[in-house]
C-alpha positions as CSV (number, residue, x, y, z in Angstrom):
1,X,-39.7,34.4,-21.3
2,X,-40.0,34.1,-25.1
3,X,-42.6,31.8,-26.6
4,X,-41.1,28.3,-26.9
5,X,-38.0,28.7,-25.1
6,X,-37.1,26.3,-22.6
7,X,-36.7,26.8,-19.2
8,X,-34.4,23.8,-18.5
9,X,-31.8,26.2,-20.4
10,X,-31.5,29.0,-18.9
11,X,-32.4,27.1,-14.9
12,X,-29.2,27.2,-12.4
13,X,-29.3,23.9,-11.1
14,X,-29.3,23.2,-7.2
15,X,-26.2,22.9,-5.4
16,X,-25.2,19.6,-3.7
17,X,-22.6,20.3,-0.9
18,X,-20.1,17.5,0.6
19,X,-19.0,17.6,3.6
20,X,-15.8,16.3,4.6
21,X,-13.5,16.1,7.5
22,X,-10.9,19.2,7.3
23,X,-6.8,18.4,8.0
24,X,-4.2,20.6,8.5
25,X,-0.6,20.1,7.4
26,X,1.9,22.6,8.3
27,X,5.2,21.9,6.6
28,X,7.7,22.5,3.5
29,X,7.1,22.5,-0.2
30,X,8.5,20.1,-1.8
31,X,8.6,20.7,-5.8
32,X,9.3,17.6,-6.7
33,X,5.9,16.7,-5.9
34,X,6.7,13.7,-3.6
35,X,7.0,14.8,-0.1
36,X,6.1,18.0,1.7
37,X,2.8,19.3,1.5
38,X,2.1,18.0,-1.5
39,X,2.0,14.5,-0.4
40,X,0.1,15.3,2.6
41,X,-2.4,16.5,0.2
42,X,-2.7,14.3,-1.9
43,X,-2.7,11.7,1.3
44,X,-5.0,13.5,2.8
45,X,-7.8,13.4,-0.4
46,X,-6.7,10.1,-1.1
47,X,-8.5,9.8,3.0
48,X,-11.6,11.6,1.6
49,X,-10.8,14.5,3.6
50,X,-10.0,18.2,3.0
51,X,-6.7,19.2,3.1
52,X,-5.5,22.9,4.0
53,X,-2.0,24.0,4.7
54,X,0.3,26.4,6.0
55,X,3.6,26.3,4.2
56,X,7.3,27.1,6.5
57,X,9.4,27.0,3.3
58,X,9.5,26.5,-0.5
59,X,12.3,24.1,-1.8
60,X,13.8,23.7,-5.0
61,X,14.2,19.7,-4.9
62,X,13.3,16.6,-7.5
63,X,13.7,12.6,-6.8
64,X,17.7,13.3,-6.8
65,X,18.0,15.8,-3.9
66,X,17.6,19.1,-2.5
67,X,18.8,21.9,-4.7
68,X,18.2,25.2,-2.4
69,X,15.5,26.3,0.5
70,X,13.6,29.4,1.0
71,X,12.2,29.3,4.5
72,X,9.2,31.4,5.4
73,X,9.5,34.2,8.0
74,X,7.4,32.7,11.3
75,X,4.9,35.1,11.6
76,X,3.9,34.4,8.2
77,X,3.5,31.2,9.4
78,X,1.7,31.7,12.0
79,X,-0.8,34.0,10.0
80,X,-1.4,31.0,8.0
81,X,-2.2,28.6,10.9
82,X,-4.2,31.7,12.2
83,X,-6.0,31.9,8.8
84,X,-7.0,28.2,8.4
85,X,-7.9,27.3,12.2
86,X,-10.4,31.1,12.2
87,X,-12.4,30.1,9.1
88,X,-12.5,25.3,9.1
89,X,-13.4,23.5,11.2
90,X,-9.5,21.5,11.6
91,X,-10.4,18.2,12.9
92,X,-6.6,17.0,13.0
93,X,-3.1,18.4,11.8
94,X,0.8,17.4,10.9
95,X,3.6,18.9,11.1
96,X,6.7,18.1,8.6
97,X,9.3,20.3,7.7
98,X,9.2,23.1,10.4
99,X,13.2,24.4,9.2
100,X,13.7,26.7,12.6
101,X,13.7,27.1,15.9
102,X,11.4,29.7,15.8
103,X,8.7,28.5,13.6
104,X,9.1,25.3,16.0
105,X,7.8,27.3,18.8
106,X,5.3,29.3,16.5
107,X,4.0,25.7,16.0
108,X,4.1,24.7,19.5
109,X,1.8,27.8,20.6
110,X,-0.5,27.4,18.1
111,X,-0.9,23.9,18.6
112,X,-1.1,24.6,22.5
113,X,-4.6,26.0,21.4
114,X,-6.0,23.6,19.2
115,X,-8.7,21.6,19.9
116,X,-7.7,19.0,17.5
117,X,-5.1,16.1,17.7
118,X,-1.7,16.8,16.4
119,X,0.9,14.7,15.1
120,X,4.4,15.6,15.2
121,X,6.3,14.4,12.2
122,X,10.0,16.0,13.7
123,X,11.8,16.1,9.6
124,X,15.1,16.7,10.2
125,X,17.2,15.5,7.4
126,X,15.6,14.4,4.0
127,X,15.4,10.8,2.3
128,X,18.7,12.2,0.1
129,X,20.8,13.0,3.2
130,X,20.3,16.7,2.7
131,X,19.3,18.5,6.3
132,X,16.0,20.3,6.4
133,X,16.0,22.1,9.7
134,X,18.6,23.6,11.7
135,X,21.3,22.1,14.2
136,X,20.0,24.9,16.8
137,X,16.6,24.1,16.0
138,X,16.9,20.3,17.2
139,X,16.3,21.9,21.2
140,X,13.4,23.7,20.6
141,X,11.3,20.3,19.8
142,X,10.7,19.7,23.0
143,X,8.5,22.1,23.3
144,X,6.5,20.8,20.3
145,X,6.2,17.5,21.5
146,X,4.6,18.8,24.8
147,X,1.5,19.1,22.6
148,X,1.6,16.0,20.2
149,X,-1.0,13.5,19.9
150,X,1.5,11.7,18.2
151,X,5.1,12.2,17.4
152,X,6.3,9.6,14.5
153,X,10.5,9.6,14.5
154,X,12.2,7.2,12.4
155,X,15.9,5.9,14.3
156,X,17.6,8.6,12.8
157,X,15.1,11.7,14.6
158,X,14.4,9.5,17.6
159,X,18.2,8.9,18.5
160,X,18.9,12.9,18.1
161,X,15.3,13.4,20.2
162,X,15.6,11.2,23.3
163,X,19.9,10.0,23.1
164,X,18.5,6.5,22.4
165,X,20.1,4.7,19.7
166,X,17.1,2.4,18.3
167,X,18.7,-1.5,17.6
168,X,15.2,-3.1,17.6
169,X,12.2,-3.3,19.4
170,X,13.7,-2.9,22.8
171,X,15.5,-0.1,22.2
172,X,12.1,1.2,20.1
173,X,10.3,1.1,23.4
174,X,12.9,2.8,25.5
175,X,12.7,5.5,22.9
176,X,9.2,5.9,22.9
177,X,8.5,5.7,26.9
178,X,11.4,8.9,26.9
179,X,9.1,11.2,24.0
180,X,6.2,10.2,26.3
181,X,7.9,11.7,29.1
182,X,8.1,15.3,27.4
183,X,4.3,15.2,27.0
184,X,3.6,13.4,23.7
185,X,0.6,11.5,24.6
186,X,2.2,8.5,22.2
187,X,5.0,7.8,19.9
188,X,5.5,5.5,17.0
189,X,9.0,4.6,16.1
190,X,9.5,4.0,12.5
191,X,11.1,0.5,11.6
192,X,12.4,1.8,8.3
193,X,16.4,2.6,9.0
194,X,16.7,0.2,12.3
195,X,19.6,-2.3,11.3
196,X,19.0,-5.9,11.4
197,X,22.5,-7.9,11.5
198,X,20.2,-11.4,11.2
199,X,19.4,-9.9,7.3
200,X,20.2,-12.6,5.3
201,X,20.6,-10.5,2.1
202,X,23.7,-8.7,4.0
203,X,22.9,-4.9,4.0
204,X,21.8,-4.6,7.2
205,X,18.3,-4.4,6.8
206,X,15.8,-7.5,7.7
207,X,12.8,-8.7,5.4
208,X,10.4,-7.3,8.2
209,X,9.8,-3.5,9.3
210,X,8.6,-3.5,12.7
211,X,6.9,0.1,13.6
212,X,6.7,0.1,16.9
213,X,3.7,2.1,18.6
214,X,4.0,3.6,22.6
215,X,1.3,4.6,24.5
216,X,1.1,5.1,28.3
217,X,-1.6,2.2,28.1
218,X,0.1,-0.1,26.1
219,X,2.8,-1.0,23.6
220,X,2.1,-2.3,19.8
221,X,4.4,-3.1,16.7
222,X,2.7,-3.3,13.5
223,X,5.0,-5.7,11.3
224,X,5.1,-5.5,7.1
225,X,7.1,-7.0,4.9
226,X,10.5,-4.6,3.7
227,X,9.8,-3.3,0.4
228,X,13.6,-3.8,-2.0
229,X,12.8,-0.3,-3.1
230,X,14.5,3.1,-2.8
231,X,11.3,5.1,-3.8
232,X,10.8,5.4,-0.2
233,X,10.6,9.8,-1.4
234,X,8.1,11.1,0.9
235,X,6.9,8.2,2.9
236,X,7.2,9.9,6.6
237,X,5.3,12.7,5.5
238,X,2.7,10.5,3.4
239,X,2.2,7.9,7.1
240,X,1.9,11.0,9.2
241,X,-0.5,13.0,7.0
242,X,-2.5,9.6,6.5
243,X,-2.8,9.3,10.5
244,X,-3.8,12.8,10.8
245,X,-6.7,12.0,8.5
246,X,-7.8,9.6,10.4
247,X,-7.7,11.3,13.0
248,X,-9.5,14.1,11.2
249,X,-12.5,11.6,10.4
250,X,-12.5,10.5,14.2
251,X,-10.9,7.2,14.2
252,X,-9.2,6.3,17.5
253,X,-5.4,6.7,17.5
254,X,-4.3,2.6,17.4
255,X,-6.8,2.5,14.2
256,X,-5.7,5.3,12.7
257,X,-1.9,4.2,13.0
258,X,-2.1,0.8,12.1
259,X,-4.5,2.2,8.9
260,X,-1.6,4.8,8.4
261,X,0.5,1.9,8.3
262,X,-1.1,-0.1,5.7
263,X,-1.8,3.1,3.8
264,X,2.0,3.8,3.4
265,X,3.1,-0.2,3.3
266,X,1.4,-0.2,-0.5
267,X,2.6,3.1,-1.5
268,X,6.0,1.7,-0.9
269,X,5.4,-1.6,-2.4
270,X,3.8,0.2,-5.6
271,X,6.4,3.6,-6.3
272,X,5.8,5.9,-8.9
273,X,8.7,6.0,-11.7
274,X,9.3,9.8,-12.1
275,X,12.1,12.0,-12.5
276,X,16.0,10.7,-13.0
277,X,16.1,9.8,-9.1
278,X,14.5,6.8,-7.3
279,X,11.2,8.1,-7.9
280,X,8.5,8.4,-5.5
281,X,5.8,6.3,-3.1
282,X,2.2,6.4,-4.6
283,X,-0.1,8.3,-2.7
284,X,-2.9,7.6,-4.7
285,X,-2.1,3.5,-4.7
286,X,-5.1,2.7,-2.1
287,X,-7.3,4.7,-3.5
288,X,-7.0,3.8,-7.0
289,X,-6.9,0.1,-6.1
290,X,-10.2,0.3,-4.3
291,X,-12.3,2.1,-7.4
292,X,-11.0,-1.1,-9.3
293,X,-12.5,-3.8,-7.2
294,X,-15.9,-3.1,-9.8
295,X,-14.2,-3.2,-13.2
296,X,-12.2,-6.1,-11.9
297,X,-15.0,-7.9,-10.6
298,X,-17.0,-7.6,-13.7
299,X,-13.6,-8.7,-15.5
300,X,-14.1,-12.1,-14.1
301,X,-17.2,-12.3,-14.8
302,X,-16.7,-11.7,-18.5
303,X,-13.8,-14.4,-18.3
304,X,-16.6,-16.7,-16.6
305,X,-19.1,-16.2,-19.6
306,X,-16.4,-16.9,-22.1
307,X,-15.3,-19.9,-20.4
308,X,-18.8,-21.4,-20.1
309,X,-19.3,-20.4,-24.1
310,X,-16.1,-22.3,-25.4
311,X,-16.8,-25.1,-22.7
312,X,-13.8,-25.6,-20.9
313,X,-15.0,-29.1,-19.2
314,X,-11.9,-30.7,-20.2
315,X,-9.9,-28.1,-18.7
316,X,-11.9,-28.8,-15.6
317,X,-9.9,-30.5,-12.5
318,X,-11.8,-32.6,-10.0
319,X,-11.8,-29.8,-7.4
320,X,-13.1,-27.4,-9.6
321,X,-11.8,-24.5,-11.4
322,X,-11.2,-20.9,-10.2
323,X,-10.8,-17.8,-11.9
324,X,-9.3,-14.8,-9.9
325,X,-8.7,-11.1,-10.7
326,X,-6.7,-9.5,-8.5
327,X,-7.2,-5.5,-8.1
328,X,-4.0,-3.3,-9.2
329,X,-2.6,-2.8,-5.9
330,X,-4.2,-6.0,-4.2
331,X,-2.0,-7.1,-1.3
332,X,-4.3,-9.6,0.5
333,X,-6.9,-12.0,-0.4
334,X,-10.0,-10.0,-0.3
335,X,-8.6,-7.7,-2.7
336,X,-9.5,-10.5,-5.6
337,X,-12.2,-10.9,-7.2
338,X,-13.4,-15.1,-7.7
339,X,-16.6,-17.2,-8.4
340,X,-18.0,-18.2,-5.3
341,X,-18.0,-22.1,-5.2
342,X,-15.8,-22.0,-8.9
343,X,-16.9,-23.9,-11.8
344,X,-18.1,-27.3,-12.1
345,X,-18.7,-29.6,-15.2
346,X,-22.4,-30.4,-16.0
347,X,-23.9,-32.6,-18.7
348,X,-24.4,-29.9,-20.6
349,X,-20.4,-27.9,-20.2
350,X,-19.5,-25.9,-17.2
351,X,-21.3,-23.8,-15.3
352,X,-20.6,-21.5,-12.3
353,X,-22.1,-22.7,-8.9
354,X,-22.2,-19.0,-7.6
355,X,-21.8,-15.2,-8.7
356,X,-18.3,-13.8,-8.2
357,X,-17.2,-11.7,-5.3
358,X,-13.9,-10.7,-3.3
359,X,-12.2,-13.2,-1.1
360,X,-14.6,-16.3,-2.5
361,X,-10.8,-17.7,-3.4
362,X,-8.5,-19.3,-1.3
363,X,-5.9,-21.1,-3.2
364,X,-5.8,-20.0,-6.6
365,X,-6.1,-16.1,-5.1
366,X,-2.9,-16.4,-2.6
367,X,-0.9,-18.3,-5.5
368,X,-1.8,-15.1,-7.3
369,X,-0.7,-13.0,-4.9
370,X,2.4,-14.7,-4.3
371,X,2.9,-14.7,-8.0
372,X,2.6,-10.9,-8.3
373,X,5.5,-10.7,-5.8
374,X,7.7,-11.3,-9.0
375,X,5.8,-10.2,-11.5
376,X,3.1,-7.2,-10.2
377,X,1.9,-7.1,-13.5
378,X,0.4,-10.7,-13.4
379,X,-3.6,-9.9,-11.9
380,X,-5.5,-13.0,-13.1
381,X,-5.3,-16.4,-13.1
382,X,-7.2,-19.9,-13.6
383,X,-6.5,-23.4,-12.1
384,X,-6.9,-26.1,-14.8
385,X,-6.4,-30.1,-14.3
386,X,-3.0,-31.3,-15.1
387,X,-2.4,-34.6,-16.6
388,X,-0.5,-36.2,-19.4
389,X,-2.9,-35.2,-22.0
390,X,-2.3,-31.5,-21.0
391,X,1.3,-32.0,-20.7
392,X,1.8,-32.4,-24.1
393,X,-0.7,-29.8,-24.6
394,X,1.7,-27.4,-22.6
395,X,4.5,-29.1,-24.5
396,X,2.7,-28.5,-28.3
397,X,1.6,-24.5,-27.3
398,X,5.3,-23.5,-26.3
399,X,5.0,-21.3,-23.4
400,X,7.4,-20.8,-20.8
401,X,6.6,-23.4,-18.2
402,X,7.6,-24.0,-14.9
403,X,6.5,-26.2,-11.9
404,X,6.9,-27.5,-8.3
405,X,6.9,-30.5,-6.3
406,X,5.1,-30.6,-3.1
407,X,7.3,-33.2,-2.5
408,X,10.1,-31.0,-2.0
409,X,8.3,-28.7,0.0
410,X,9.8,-28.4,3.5
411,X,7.9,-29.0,6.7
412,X,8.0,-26.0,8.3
413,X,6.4,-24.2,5.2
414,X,3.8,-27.2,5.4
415,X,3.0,-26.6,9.1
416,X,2.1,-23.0,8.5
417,X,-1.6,-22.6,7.1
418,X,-1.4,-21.3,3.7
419,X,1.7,-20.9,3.0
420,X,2.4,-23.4,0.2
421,X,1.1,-21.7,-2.7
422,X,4.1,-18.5,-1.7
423,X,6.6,-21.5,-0.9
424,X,5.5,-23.1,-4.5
425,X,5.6,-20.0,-6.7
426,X,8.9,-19.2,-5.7
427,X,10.0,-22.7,-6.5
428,X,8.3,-21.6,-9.9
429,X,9.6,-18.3,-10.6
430,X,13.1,-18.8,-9.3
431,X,13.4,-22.3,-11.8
432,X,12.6,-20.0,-14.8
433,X,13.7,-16.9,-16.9
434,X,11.2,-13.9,-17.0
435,X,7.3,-14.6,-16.4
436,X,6.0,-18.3,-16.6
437,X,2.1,-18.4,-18.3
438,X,1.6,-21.7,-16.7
439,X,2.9,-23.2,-13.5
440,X,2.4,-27.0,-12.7
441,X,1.9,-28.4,-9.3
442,X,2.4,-31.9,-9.9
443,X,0.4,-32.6,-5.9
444,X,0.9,-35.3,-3.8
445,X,-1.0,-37.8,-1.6
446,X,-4.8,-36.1,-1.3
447,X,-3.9,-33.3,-3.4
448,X,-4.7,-33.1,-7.2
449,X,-2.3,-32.3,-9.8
450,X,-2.9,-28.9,-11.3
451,X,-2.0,-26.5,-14.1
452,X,-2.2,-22.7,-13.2
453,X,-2.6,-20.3,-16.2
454,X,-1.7,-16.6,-15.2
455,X,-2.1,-13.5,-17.0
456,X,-2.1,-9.4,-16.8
457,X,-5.6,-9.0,-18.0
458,X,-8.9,-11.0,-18.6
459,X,-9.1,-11.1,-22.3
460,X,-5.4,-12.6,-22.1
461,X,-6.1,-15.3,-19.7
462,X,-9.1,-16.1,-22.4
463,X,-6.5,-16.3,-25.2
464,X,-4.4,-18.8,-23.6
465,X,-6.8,-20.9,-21.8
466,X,-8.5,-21.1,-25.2
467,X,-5.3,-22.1,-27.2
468,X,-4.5,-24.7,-24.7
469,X,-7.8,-25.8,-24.8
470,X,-7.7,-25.7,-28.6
471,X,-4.3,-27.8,-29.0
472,X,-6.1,-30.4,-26.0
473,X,-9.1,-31.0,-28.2
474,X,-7.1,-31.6,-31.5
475,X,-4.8,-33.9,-29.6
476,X,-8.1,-36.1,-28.5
């Protein structure tokens, strides 16, 4: 070595291997980017696990439909399986588009072998309409699902598979207790196209999709709320890749479904405009949402500071204020961010009893929630007391207001715990044009009147808690 160079230059530095739980998808290519082995890829990341593939056929298709489909000679593969399942170590696989009736039974022999759980994903016709596998191909499943650890039909695929046509949960289970019956040691009947004449909206489709699992053991529906979305591009093959993931990392197979489940629920509920079409679900929806929960947290805790610096005591209601931060994709109420015991007034301003953490909110955080079912865009908010004074206040600033009365509230919404703050936004949004920034709850008999400020970001909920406080103070 010269004199005076320096070895930290010219050093390799140590590797630092990961290790991670290996899943195979064997199915189509989907250019478009949304289904296909791209989406079990990126499902399979978004899982922290290692995704490999072996591809049956490239197609030439985008958000509007399938333009033309190269399928892959069987033996090639099967030299792909061959390649993957000699060099990893496969911990759980899919299958999706399998096009023929001879790669089905390629499949089935391979997976005869494995030592891993497989989930059966039978594509048969794509979200367009357009048919991925062939009419003479349909028979040859059966073989397949002789090895499944799972096979996950929606109506359509379930009816051609077993000659059951699925109405509901009834007809759900009948379905599954006949795929059981050609060796599929479960079946989950997708809730996604199963008609629902008591739809109130008058399409055919309820408010609730009920997937409904069958095991030999037991039988268990998983229930979400329907999604008024046709971005639905890709969300078979994003629910089975997400189980087989699971799988992959050795959950059992009721936790991996109902995680499954909840994966593709908010990749659904949170599409992904692209392309002309109806764009496509968000694979990457959980996983984004959960590196947020830091930044959002420490979001509230800036708005906290700021509020305690201006002294918003006479914004204060009896109860105590709130402020909540709701992560990008939150869906429940440990997915917000709030100040554990919220802020009280002191001789000296406001002050916050404890730090901030998810789920320390109640009512402020499900009002959010249920706020975000209008407007997804709206992630914080702040409960402030609500009186004549800040009437006018409200009145003097000019924002778009709107309000409730509990005493309009019905009393079945009443009797079910937490459910007034979705029953009163509603009443809110539904009484106004476009987004509200504040909504007033006028309470009742034991419960305090109370203005709610909402916002899309921290620094914006600061802006207009501070002009209302502003125009308050000059008023007094």
């Amino acid at each position: 070595m010269a004199s005076g160079e320096d070895s930290s230059t010219t050093s390799t530095r140590t590797p630092a291997p990961v290790r991670k739980p290996v899943a195979l998808t064997v199915a189509g290519s989907d250019s478009g980017g949304g289904a296909g082995i791209q989406a079990d890829l990126k499902t399979i990341e978004a899982h922290d696990a290692f995704g490999t593939t072996a591809v049956t056929a490239v197609t030439a298709q985008h958000t509007r439909g399938v333009e033309s489909t190269h399928i892959l000679p069987a033996e090639e593969v099967a030299a792909q399986i061959d390649a993957v399942t000699g060099d990893f170590d496969v911990r759980g696989a899919k299958t999706g588009m399998l096009a023929t009736a001879e790669i089905i039974e390629t499949v089935a022999d391979r997976a005869a072998e494995a030592d891993f759980p497989v989930v059966v994903d039978p594509v048969m016709v794509a979200a367009s309409g357009d048919r991925l596998l062939d009419r003479d191909a349909e028979d040859a499943y059966e073989e397949l699902l002789a090895e499944a650890a799972l096979v996950t039909p929606n109506a359509d695929e379930a009816a051609v598979l077993t000659g059951v046509e699925i109405e509901g949960p009834e007809s759900a289970v009948e379905a599954g207790e006949r795929l059981l019956e050609t060796g599929a040691e479960a079946a989950l009947l997708k809730g996604g196209h199963v008609r629902d004449d008591s739809d109130s909206a008058g399409n055919g489709l309820g408010e609730t999709v009920r997937d409904v699992l069958v095991t030999p053991e037991e039988t268990r529906t998983f229930e979400h709320p329907r999604v008024g979305t046709e971005a639905t591009h890709g969300s078979g093959c994003t629910l089975s890749a997400a189980i087989a993931a699971r799988l992959a990392r050795g959950e059992s197979l009721e936790d991996a479904v109902e995680g499954g489940v909840e994966f593709m629920s908010r990749a659904v509920r949170y599409p992904l405009d692209v392309g002309e079409g109806p764009g496509s679900v968000h694979h990457a929806a959980g996983m984004r949402n959960e590196a947020a929960r830091e930044p959002t947290a420490e979001a509230v805790r800036e708005v906290v500071r700021e509020f305690v610096e201006a002294d918003v005591s006479s914004l204060v209601p009896e109860v105590g204020m709130n402020v909540v931060g709701a992560t990008p994709y939150a869906e429940a109420v440990g997915e917000t961010a709030a100040v554990e015991g919220r802020i009280t007034r002191t001789f000296a301003g406001v002050k916050p009893n404890r730090g901030v953490r998810f789920g320390a909110s109640s009512h402020v955080a499900r009002f959010l929630l249920a706020c975000r079912e209008f407007d997804p865009d709206l992630r914080f908010a702040v409960n402030c007391r609500f009186d004549a004074d800040v009437e006018a206040a409200l009145d003097e600033v000019g924002w778009p207001v709107a309000e409730y009365d509990r005493g309009a509230e019905p009393g079945s919404v009443k009797a079910q715990e937490g459910s007034t703050m979705q029953w009163g936004a509603r009443q809110a949004f539904e009484s106004v044009e476009g987004t509200p920034v504040a909504v007033v709850d006028r309470g009742e008999v034991g419960k305090e009147a109370m203005t709610k400020v909402v916002a899309e970001d921290g620094a914006e909920l600061v802006e207009r808690v501070s002009e209302l406080l502003e125009v308050l103070e000059e008023q007094n």
